[in-house]
N, CA, C and O of each residue as an XYZ file, in Angstrom:
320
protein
N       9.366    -41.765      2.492
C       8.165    -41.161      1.929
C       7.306    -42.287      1.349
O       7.792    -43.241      0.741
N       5.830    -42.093      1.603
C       5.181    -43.206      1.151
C       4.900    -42.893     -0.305
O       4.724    -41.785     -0.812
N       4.893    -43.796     -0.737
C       4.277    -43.913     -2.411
C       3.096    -43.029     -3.166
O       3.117    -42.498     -4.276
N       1.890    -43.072     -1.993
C       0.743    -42.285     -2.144
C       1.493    -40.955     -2.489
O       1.353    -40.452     -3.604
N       2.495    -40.238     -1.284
C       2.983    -39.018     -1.175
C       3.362    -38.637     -2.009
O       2.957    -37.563     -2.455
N       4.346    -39.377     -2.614
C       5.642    -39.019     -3.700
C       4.776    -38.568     -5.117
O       4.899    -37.507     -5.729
N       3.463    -40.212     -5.578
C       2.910    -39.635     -6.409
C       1.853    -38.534     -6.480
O       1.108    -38.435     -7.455
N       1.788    -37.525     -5.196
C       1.097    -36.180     -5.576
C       1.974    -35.171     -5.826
O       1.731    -34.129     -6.435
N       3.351    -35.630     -5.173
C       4.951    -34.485     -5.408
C       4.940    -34.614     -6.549
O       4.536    -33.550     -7.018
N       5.208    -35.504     -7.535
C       5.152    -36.132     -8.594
C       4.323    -35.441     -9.738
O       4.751    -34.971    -10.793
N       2.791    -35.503     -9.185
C       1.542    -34.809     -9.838
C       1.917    -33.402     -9.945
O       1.877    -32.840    -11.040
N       2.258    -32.829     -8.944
C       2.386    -31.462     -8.816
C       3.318    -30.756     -9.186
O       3.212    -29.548     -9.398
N       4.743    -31.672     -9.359
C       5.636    -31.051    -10.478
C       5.629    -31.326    -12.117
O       6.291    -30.755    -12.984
N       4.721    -32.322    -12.236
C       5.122    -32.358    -13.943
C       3.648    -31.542    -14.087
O       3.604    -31.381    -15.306
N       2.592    -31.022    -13.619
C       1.725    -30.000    -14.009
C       1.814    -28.602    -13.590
O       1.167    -27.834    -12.878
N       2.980    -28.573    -14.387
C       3.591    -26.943    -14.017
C       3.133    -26.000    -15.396
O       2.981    -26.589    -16.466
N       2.930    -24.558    -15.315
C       2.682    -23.581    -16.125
C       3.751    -23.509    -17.415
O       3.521    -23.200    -18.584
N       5.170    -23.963    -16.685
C       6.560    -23.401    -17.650
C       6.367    -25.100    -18.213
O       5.843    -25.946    -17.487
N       6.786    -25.353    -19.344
C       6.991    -26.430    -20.306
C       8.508    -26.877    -19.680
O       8.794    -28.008    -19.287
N       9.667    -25.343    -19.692
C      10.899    -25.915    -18.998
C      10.891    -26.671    -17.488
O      11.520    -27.685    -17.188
N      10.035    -25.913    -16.666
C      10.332    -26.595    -15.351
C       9.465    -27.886    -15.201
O       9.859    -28.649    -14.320
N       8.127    -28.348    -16.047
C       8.229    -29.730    -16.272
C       9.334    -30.475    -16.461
O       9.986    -30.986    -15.551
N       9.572    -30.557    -17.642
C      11.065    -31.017    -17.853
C      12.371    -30.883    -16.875
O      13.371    -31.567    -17.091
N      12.317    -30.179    -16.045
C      13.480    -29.839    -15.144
C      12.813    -31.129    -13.835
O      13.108    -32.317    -13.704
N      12.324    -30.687    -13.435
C      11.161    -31.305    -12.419
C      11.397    -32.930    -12.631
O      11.929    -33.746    -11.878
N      10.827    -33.083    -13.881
C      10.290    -34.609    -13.979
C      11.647    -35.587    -14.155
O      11.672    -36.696    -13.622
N      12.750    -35.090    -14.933
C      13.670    -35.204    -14.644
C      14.340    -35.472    -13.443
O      15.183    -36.359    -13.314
N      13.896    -34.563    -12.401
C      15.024    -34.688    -11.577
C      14.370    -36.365    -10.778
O      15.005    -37.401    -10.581
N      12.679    -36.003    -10.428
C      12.195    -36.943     -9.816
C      12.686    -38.051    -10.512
O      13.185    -38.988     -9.888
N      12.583    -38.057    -12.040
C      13.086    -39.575    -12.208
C      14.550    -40.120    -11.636
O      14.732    -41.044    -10.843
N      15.535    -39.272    -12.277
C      16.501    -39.696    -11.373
C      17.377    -39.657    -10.517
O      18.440    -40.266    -10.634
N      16.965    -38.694     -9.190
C      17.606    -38.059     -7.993
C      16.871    -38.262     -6.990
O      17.362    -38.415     -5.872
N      15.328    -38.306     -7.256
C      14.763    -38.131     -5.848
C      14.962    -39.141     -5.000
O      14.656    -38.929     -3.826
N      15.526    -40.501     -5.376
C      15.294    -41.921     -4.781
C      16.279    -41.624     -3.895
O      16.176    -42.119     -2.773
N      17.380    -40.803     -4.184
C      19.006    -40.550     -3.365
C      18.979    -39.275     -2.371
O      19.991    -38.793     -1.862
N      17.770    -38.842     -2.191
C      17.666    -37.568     -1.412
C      17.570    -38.127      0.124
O      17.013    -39.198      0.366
N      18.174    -37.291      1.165
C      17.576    -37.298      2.540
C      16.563    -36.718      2.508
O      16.034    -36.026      1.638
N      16.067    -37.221      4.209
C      14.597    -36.482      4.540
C      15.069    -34.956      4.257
O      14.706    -34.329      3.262
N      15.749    -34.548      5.054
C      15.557    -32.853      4.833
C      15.789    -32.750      3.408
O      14.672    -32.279      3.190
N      16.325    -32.800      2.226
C      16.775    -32.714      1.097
C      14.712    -32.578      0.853
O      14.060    -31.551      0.665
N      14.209    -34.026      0.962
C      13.072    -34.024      0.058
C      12.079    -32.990      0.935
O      10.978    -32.995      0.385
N      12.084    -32.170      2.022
C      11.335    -31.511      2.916
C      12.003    -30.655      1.828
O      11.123    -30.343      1.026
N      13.138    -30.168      1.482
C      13.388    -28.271      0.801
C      13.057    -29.126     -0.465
O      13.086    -28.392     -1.453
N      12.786    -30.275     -0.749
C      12.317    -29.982     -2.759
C      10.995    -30.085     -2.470
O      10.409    -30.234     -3.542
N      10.080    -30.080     -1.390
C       8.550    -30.059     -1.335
C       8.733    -27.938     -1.287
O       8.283    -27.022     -1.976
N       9.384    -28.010     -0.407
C       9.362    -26.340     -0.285
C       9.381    -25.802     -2.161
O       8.628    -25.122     -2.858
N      10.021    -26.171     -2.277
C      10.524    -25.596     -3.632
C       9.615    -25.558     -4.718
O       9.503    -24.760     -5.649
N       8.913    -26.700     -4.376
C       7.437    -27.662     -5.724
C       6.550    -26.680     -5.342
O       5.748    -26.533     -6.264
N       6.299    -25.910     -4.392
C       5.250    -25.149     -3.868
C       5.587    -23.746     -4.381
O       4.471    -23.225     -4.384
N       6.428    -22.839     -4.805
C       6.506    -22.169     -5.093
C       5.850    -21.491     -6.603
O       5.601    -22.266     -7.527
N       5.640    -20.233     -6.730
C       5.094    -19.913     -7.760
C       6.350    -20.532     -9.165
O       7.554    -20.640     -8.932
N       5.703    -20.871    -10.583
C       6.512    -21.250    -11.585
C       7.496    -20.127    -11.916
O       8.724    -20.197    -11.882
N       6.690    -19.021    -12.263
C       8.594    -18.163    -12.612
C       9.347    -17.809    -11.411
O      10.482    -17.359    -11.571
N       8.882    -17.945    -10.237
C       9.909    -17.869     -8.731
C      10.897    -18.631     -8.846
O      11.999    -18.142     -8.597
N      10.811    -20.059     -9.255
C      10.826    -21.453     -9.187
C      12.117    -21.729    -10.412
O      13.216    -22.269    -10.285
N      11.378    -21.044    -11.730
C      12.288    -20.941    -13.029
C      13.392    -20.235    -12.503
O      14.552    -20.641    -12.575
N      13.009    -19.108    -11.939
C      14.187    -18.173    -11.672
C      15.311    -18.803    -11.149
O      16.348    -18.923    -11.803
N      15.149    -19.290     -9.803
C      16.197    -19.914     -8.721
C      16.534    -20.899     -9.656
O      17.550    -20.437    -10.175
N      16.421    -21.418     -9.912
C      16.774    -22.956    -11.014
C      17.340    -21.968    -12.322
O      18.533    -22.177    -12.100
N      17.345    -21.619    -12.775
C      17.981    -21.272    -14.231
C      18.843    -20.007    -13.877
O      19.295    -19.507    -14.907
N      19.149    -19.446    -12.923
C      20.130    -18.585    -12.522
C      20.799    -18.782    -11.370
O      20.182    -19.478    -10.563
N      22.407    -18.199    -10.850
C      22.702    -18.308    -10.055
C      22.629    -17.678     -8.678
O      23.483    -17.402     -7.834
N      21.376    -17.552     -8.741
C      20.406    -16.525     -7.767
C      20.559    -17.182     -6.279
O      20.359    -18.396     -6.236
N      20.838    -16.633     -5.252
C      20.632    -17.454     -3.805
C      19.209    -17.673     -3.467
O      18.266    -16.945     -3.779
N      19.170    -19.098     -2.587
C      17.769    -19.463     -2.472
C      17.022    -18.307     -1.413
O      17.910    -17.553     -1.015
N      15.906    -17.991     -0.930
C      15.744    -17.159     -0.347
C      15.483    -18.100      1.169
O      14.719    -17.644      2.019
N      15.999    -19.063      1.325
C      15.917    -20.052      2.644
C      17.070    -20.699      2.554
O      17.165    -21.527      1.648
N      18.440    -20.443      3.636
C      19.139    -21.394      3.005
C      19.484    -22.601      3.382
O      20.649    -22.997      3.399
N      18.071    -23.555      3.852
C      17.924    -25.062      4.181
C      17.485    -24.847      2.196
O      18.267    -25.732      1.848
N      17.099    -24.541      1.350
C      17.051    -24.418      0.268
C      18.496    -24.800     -0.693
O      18.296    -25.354     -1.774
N      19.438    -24.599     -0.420
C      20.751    -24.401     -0.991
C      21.095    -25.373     -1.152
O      22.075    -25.104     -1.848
N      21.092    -26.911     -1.031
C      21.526    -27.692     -0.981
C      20.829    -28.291     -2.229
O      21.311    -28.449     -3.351
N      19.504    -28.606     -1.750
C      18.620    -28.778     -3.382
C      18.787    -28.614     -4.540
O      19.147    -29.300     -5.496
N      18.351    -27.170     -4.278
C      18.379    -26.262     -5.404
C      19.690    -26.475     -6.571
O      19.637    -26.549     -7.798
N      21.150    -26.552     -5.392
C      22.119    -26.841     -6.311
C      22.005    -28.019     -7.024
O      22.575    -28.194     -8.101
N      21.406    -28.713     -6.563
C      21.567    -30.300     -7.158
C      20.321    -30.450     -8.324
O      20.293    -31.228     -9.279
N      19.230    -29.364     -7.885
C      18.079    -29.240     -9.422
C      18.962    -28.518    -10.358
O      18.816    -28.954    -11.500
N      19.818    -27.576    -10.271
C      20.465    -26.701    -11.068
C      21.460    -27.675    -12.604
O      21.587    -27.450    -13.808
N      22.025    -28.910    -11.519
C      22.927    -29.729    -12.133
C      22.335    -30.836    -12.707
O      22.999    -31.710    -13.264
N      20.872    -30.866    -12.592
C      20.423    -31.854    -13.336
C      19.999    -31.765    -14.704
O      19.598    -32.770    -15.292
């Protein structure tokens, strides 16, 4: 991923509605995203796009993703 890219993924998760999923978010980018595969960072773009309490939800419960190229992520935002 080029640099330009990352910092609009970047932009677009720490200017979130929820105060928690900033913090969840900015977090993770700081220290997980560098260790992701391509598909990994293709389902956390899926995921950044989603509405904020959709988003809160799947992340703060043990809810199944509703895609499950999603599942892999998601578990690993859950544990961060």
């Amino acid at each position: 991923m080029e640099r330009a890219e990352y910092e609009r993924l970047r932009w677009r998760c720490i200017r979130r509605g929820l105060l928690e999923l900033d913090l969840k978010l900015t977090k993770f980018l700081d220290e997980e995203f560098a260790k992701l595969t391509d598909e990994e960072v293709q389902a956390f773009k899926v995921l950044a796009e989603m509405e904020d309490l959709d988003l809160w939800s799947l992340i703060a419960s043990d809810r199944q993703a509703p895609d499950p190229r999603l599942t892999g992520i998601l578990a690993k935002l859950r544990k961060c």
